[in-house]
mmCIF file as gemmi writes it, N, C-alpha and C atoms, coordinates in Angstrom:
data_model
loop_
_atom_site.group_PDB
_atom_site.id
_atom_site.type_symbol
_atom_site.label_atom_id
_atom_site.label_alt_id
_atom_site.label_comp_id
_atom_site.label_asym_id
_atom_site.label_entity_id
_atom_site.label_seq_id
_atom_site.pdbx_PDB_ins_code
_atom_site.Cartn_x
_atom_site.Cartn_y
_atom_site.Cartn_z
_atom_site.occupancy
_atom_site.B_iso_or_equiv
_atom_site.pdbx_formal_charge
_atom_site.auth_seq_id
_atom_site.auth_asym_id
_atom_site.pdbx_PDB_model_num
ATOM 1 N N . UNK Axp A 1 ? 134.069 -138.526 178.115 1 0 ? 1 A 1
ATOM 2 C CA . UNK Axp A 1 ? 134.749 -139.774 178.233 1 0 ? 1 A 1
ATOM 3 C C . UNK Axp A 1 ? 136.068 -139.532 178.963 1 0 ? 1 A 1
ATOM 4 N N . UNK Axp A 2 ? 136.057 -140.427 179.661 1 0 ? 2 A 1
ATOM 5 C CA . UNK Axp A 2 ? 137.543 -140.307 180.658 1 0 ? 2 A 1
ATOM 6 C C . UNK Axp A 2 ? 138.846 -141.471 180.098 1 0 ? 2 A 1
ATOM 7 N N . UNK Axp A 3 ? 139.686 -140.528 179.877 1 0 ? 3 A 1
ATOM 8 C CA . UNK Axp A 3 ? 140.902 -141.014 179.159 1 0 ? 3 A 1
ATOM 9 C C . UNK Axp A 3 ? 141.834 -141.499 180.136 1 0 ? 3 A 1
ATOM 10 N N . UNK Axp A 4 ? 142.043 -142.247 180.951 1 0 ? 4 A 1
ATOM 11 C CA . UNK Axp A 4 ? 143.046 -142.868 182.04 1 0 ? 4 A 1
ATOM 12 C C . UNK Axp A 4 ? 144.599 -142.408 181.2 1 0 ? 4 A 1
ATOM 13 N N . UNK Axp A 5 ? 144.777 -143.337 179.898 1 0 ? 5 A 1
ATOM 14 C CA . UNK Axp A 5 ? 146.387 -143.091 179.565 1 0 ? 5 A 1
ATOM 15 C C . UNK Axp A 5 ? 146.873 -141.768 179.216 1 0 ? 5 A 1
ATOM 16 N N . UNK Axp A 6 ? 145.811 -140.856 178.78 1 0 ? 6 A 1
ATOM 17 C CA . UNK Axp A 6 ? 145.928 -139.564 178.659 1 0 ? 6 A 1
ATOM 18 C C . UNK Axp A 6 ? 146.015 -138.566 179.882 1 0 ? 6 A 1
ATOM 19 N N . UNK Axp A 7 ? 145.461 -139.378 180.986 1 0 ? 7 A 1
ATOM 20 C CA . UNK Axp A 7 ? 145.129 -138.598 181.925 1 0 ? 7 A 1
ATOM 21 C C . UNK Axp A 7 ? 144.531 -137.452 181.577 1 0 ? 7 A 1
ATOM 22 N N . UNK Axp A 8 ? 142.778 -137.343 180.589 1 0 ? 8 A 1
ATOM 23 C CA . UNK Axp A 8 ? 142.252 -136.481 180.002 1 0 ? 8 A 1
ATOM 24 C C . UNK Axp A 8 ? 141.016 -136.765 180.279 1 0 ? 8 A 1
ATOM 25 N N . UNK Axp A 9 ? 139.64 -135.793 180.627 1 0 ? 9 A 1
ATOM 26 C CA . UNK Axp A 9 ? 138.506 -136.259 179.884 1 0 ? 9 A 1
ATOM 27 C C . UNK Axp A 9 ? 138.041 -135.428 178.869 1 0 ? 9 A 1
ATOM 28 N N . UNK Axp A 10 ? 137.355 -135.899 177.789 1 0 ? 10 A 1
ATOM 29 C CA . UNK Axp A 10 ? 137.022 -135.478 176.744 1 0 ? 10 A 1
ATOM 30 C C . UNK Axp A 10 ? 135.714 -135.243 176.753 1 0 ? 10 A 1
ATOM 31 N N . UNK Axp A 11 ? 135.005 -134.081 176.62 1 0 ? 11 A 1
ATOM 32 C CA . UNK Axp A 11 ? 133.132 -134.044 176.288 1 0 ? 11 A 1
ATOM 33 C C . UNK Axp A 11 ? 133.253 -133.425 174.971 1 0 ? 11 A 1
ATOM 34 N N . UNK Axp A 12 ? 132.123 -134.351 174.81 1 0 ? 12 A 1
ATOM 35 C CA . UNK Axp A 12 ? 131.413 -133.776 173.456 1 0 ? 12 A 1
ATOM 36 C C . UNK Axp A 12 ? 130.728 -132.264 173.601 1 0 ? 12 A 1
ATOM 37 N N . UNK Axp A 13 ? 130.717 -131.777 172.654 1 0 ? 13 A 1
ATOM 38 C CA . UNK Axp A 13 ? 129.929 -130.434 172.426 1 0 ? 13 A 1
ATOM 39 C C . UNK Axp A 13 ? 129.735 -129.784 170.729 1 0 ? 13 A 1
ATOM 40 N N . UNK Axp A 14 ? 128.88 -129.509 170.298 1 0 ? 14 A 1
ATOM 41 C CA . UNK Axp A 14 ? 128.865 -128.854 168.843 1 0 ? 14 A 1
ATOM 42 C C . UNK Axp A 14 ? 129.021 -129.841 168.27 1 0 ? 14 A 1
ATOM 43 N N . UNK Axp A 15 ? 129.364 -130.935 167.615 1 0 ? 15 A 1
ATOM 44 C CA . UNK Axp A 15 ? 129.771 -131.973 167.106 1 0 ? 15 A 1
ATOM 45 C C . UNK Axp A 15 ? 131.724 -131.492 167.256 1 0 ? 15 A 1
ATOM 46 N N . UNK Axp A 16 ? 132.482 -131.234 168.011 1 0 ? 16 A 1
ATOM 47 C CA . UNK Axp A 16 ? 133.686 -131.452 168.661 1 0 ? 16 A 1
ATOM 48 C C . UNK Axp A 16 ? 133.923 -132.133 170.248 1 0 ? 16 A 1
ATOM 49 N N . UNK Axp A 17 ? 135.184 -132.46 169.934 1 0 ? 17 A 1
ATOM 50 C CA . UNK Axp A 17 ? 135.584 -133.141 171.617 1 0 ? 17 A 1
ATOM 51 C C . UNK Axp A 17 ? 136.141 -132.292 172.054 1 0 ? 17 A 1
ATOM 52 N N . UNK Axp A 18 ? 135.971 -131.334 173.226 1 0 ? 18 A 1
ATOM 53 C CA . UNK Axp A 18 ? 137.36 -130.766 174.28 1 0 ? 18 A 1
ATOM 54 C C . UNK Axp A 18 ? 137.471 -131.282 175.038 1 0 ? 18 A 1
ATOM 55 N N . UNK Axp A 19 ? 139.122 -131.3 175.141 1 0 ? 19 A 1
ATOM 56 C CA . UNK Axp A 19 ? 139.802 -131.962 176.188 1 0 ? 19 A 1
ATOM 57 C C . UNK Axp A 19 ? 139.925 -130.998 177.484 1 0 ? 19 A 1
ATOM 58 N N . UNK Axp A 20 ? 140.246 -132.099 178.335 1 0 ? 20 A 1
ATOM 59 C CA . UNK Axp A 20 ? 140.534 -131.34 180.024 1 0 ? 20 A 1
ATOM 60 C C . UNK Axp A 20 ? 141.072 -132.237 181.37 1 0 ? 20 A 1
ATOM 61 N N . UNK Axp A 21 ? 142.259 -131.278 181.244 1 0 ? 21 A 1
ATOM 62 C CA . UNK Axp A 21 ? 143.167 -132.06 182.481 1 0 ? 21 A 1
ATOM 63 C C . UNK Axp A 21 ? 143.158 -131.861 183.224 1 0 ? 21 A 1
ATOM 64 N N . UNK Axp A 22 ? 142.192 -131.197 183.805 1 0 ? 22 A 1
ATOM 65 C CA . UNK Axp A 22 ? 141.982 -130.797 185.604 1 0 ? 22 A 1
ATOM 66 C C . UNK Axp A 22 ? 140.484 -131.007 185.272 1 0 ? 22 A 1
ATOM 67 N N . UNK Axp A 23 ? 139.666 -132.144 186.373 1 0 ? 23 A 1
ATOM 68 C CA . UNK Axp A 23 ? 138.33 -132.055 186.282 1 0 ? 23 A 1
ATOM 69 C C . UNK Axp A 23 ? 138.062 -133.041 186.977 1 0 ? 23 A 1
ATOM 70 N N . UNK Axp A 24 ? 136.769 -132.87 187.361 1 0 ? 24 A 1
ATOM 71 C CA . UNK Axp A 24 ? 136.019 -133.709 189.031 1 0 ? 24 A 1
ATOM 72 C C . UNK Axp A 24 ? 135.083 -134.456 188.41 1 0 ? 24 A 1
ATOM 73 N N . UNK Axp A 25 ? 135.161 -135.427 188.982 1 0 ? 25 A 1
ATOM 74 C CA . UNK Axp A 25 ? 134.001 -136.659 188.471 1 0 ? 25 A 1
ATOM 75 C C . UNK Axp A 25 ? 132.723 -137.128 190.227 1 0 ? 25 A 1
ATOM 76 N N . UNK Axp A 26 ? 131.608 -136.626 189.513 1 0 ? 26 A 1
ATOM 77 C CA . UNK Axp A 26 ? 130.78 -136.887 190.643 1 0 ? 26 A 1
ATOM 78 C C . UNK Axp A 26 ? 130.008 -138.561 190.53 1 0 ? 26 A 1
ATOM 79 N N . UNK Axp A 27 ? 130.299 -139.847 191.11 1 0 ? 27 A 1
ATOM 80 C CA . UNK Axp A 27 ? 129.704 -140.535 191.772 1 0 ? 27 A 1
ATOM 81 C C . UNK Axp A 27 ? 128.892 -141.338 192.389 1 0 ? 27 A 1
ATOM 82 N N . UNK Axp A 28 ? 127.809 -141.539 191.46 1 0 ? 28 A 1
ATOM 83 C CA . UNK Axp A 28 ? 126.847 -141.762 193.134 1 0 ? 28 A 1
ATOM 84 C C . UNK Axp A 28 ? 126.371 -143.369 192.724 1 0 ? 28 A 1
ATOM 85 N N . UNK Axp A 29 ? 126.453 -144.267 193.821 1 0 ? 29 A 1
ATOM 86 C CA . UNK Axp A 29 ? 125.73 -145.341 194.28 1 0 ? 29 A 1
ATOM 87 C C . UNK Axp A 29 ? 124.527 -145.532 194.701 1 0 ? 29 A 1
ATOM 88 N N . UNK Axp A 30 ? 123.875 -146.611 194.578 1 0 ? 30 A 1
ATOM 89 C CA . UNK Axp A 30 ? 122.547 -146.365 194.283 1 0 ? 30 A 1
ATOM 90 C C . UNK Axp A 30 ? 122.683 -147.841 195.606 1 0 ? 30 A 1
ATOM 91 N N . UNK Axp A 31 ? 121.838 -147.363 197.009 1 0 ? 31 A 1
ATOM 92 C CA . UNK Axp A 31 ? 122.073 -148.023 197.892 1 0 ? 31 A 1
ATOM 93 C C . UNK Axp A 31 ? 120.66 -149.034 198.154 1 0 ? 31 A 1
ATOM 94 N N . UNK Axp A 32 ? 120.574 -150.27 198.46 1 0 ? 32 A 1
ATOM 95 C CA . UNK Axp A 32 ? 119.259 -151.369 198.461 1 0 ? 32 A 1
ATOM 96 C C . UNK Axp A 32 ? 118.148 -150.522 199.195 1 0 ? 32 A 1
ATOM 97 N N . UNK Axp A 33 ? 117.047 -150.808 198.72 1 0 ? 33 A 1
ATOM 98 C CA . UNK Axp A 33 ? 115.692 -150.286 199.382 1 0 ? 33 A 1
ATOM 99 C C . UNK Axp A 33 ? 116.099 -150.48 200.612 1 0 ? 33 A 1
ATOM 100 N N . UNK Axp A 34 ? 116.276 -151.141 201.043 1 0 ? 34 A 1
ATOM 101 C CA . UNK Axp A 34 ? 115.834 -151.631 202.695 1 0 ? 34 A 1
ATOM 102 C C . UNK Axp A 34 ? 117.355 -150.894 203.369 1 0 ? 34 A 1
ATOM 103 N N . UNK Axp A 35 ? 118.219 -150.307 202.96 1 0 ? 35 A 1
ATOM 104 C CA . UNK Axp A 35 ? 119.008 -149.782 204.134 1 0 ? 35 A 1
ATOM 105 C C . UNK Axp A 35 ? 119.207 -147.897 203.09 1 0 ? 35 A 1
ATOM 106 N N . UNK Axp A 36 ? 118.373 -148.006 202.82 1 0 ? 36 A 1
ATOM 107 C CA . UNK Axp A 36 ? 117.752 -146.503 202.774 1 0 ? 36 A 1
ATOM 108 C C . UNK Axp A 36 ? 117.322 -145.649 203.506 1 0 ? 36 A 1
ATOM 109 N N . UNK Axp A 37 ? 118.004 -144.229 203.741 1 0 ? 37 A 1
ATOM 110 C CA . UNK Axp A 37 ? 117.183 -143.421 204.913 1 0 ? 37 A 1
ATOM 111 C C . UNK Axp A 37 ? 115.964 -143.546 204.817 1 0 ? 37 A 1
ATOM 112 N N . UNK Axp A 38 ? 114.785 -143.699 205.654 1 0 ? 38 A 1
ATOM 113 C CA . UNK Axp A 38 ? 113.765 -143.494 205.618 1 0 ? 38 A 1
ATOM 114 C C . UNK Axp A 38 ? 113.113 -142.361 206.108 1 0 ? 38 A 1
ATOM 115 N N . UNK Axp A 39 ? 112.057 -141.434 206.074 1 0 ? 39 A 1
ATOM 116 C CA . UNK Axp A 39 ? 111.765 -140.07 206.283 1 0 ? 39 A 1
ATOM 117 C C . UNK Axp A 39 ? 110.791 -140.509 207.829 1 0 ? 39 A 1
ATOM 118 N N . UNK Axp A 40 ? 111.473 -139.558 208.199 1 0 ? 40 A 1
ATOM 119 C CA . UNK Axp A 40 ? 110.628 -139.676 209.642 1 0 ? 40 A 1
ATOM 120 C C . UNK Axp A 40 ? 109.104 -138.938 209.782 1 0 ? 40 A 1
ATOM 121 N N . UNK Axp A 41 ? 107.819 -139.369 210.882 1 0 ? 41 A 1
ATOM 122 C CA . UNK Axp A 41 ? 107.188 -139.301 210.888 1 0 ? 41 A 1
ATOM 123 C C . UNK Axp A 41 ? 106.88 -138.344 210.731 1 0 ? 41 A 1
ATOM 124 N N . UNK Axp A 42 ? 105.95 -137.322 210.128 1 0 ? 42 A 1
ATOM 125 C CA . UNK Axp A 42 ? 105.656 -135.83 210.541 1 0 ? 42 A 1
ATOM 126 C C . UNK Axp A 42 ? 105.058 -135.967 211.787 1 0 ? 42 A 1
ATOM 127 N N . UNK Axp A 43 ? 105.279 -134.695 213.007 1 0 ? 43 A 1
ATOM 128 C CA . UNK Axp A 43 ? 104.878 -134.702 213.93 1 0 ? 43 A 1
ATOM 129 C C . UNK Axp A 43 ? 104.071 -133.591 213.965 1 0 ? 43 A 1
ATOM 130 N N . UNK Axp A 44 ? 102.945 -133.763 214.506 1 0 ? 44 A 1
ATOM 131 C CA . UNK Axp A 44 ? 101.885 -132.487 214.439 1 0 ? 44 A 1
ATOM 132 C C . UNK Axp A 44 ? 101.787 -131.963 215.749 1 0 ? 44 A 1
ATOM 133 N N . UNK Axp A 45 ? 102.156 -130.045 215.849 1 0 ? 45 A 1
ATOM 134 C CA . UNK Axp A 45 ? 102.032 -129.518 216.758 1 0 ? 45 A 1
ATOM 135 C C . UNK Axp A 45 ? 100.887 -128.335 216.486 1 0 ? 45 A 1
ATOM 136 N N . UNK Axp A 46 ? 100.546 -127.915 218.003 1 0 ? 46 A 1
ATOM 137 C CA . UNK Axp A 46 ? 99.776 -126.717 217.983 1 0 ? 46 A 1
ATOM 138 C C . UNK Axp A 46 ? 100.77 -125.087 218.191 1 0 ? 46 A 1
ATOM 139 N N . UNK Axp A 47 ? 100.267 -124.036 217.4 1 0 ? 47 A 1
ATOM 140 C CA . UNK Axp A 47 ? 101.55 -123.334 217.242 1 0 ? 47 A 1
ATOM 141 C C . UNK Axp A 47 ? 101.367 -122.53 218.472 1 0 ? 47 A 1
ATOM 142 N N . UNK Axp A 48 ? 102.026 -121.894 219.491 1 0 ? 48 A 1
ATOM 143 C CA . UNK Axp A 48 ? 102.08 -121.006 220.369 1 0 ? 48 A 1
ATOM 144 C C . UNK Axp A 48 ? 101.731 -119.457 219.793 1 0 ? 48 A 1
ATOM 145 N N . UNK Axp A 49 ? 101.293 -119.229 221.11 1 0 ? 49 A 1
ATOM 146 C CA . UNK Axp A 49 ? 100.871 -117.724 220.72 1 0 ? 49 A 1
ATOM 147 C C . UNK Axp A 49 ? 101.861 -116.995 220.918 1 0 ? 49 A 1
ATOM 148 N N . UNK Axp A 50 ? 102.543 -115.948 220.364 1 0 ? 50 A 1
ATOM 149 C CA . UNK Axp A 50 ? 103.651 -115.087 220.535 1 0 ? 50 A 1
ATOM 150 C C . UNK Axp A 50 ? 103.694 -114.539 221.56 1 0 ? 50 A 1
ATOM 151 N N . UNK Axp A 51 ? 105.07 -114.537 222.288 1 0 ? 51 A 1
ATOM 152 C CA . UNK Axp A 51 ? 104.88 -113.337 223.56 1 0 ? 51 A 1
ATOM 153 C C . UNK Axp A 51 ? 104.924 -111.877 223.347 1 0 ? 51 A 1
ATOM 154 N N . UNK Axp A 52 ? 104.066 -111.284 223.669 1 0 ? 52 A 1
ATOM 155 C CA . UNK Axp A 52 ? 103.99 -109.927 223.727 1 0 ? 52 A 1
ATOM 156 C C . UNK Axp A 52 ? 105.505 -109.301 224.657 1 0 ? 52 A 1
ATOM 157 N N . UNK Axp A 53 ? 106.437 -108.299 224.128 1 0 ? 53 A 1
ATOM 158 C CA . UNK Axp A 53 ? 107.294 -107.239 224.496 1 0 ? 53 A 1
ATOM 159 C C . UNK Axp A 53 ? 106.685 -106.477 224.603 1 0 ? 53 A 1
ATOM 160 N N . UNK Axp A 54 ? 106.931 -106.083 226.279 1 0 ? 54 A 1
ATOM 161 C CA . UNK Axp A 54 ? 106.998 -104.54 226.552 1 0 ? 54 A 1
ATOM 162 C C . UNK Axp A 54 ? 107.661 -103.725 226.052 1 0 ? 54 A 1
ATOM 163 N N . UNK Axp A 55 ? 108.357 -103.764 225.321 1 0 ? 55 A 1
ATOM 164 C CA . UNK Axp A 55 ? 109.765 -102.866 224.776 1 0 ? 55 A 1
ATOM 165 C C . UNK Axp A 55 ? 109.238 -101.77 223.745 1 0 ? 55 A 1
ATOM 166 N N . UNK Axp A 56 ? 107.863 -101.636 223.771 1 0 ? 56 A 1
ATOM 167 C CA . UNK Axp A 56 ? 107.374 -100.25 223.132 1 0 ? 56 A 1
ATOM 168 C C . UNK Axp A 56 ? 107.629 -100.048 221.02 1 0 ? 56 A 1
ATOM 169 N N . UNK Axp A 57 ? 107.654 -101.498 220.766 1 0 ? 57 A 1
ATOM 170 C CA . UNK Axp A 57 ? 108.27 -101.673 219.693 1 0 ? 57 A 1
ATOM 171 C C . UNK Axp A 57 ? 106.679 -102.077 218.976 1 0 ? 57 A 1
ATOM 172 N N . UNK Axp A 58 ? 106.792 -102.066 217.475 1 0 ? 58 A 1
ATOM 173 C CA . UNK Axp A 58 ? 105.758 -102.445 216.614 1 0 ? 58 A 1
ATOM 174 C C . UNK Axp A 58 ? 105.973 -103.983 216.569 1 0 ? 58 A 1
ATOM 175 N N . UNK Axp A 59 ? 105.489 -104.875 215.983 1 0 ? 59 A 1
ATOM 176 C CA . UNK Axp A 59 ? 105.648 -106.284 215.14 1 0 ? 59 A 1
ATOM 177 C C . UNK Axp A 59 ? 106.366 -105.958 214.313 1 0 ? 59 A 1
ATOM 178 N N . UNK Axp A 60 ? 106.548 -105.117 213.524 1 0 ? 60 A 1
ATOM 179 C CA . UNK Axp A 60 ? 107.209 -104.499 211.882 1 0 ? 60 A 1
ATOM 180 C C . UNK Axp A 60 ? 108.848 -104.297 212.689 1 0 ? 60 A 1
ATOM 181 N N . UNK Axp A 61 ? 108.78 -103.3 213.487 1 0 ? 61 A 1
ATOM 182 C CA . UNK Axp A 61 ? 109.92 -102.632 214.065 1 0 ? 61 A 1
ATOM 183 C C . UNK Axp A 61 ? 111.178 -103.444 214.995 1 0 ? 61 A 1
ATOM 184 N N . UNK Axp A 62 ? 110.389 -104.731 215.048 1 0 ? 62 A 1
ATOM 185 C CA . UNK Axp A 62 ? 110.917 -105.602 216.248 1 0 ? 62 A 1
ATOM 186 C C . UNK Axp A 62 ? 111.491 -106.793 215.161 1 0 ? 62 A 1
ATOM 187 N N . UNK Axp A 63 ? 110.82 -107.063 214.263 1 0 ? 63 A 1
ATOM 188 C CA . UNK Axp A 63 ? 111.353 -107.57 212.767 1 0 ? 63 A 1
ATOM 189 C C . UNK Axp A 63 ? 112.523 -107.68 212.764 1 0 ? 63 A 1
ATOM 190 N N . UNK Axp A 64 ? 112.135 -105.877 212.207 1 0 ? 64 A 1
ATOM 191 C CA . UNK Axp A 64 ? 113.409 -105.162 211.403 1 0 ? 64 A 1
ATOM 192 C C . UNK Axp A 64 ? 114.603 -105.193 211.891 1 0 ? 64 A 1
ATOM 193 N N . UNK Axp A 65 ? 114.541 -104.883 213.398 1 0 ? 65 A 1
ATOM 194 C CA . UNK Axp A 65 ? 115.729 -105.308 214.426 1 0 ? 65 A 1
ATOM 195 C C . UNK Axp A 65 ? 115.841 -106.148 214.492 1 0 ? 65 A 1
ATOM 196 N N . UNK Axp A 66 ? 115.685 -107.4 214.447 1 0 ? 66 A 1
ATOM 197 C CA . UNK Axp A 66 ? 116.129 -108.548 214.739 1 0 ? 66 A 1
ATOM 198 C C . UNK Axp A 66 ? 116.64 -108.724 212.955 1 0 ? 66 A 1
ATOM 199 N N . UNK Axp A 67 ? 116.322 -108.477 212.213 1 0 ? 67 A 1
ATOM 200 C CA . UNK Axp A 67 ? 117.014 -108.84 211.542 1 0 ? 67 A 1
ATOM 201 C C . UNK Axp A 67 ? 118.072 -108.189 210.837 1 0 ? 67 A 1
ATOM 202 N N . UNK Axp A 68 ? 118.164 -107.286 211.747 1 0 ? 68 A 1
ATOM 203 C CA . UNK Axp A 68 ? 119.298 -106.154 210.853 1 0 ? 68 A 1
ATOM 204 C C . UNK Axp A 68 ? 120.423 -106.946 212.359 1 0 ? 68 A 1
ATOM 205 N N . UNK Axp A 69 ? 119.892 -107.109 213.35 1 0 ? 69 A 1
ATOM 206 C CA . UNK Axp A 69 ? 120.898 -107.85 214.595 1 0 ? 69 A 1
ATOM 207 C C . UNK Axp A 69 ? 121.583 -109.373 214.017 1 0 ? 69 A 1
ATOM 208 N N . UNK Axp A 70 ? 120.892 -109.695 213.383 1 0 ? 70 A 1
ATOM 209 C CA . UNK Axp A 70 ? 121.289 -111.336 212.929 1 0 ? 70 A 1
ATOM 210 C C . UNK Axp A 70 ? 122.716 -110.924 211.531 1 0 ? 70 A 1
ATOM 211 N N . UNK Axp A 71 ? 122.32 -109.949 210.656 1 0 ? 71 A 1
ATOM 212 C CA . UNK Axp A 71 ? 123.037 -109.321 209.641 1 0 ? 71 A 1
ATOM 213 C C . UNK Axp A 71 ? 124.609 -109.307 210.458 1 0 ? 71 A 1
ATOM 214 N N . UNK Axp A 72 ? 124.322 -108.1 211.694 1 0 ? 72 A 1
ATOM 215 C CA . UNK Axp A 72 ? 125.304 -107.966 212.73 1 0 ? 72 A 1
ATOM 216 C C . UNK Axp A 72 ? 126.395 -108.603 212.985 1 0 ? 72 A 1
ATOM 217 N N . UNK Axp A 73 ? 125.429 -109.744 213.379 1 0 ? 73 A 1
ATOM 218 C CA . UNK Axp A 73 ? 126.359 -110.884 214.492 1 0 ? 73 A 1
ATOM 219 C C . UNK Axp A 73 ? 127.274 -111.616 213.341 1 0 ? 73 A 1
ATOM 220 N N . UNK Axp A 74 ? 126.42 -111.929 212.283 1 0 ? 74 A 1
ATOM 221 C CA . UNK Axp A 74 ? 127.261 -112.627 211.233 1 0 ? 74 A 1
ATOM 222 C C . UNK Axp A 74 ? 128.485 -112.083 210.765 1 0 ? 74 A 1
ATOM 223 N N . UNK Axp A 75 ? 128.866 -110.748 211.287 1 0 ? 75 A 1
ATOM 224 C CA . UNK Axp A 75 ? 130.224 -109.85 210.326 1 0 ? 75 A 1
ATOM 225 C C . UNK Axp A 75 ? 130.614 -109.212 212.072 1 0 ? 75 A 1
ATOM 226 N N . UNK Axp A 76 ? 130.441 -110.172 213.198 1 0 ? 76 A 1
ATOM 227 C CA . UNK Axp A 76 ? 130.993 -109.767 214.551 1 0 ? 76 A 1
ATOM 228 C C . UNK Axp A 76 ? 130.696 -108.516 214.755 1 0 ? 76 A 1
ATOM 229 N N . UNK Axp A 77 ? 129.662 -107.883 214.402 1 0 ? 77 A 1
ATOM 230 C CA . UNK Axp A 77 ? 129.462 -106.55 215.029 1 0 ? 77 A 1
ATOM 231 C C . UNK Axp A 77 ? 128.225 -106.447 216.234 1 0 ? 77 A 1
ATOM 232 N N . UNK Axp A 78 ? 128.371 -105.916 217.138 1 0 ? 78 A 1
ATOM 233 C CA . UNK Axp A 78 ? 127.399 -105.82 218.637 1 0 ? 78 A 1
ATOM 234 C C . UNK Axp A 78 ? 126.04 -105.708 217.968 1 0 ? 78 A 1
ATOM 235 N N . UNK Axp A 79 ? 125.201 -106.392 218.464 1 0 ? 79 A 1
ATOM 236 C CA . UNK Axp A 79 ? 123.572 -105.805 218.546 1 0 ? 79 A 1
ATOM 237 C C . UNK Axp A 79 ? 123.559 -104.707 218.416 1 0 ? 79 A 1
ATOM 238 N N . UNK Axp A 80 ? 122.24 -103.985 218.276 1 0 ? 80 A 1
ATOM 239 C CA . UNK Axp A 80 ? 122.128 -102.566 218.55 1 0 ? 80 A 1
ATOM 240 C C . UNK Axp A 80 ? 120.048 -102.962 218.97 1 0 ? 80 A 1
ATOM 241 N N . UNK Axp A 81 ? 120.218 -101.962 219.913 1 0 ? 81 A 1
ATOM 242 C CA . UNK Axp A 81 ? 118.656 -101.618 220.206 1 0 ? 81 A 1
ATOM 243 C C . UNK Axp A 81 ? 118.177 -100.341 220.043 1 0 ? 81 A 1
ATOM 244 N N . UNK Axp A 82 ? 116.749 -100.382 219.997 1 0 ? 82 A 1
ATOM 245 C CA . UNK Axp A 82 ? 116.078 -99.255 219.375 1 0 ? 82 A 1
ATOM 246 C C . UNK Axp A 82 ? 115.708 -98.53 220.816 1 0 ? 82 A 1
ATOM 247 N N . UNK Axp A 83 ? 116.261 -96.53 220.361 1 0 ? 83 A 1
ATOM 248 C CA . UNK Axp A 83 ? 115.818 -95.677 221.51 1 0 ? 83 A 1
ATOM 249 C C . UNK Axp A 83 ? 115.044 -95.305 221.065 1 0 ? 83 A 1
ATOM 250 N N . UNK Axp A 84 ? 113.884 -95.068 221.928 1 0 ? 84 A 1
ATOM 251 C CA . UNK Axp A 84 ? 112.642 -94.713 221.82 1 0 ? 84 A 1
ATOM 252 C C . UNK Axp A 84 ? 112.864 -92.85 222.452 1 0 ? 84 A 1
């Protein structure tokens, strides 16, 4: 319960009230059917075939690099590629 003259809200818990003077109250409005997002169509595709690299790499190995490169970029550090 939110106490305005107290500038408090109070929850129940255990059969006691604690109080609390710093705390966020979430909101929400409940907006008319008709100006509701509506979900867009699913669109159906055919999936492409992967391009094959020459780069002498496995499926597993080409992964692994790319995702140890994405790790990378996120903490500003350079790519790195694999010597064969």
């Amino acid at each position: 319960q939110i106490h305005r003259s107290l500038k408090a809200c109070f929850i129940p818990y255990g059969g006691r009230e604690y109080g609390y003077g710093s705390y966020e109250v979430l909101a929400l409005k409940q907006t008319p059917k008709e100006s509701a997002v509506k979900p867009k169509p699913e669109v159906k595709t055919t999936p492409k075939e992967p391009e094959k690299k020459d780069d002498g790499l496995s499926d597993f190995e080409r992964r692994v690099l790319q995702r140890h490169n994405y790790y990378r970029k996120k903490h500003g550090a350079p790519a790195l590629t694999m010597d064969r």
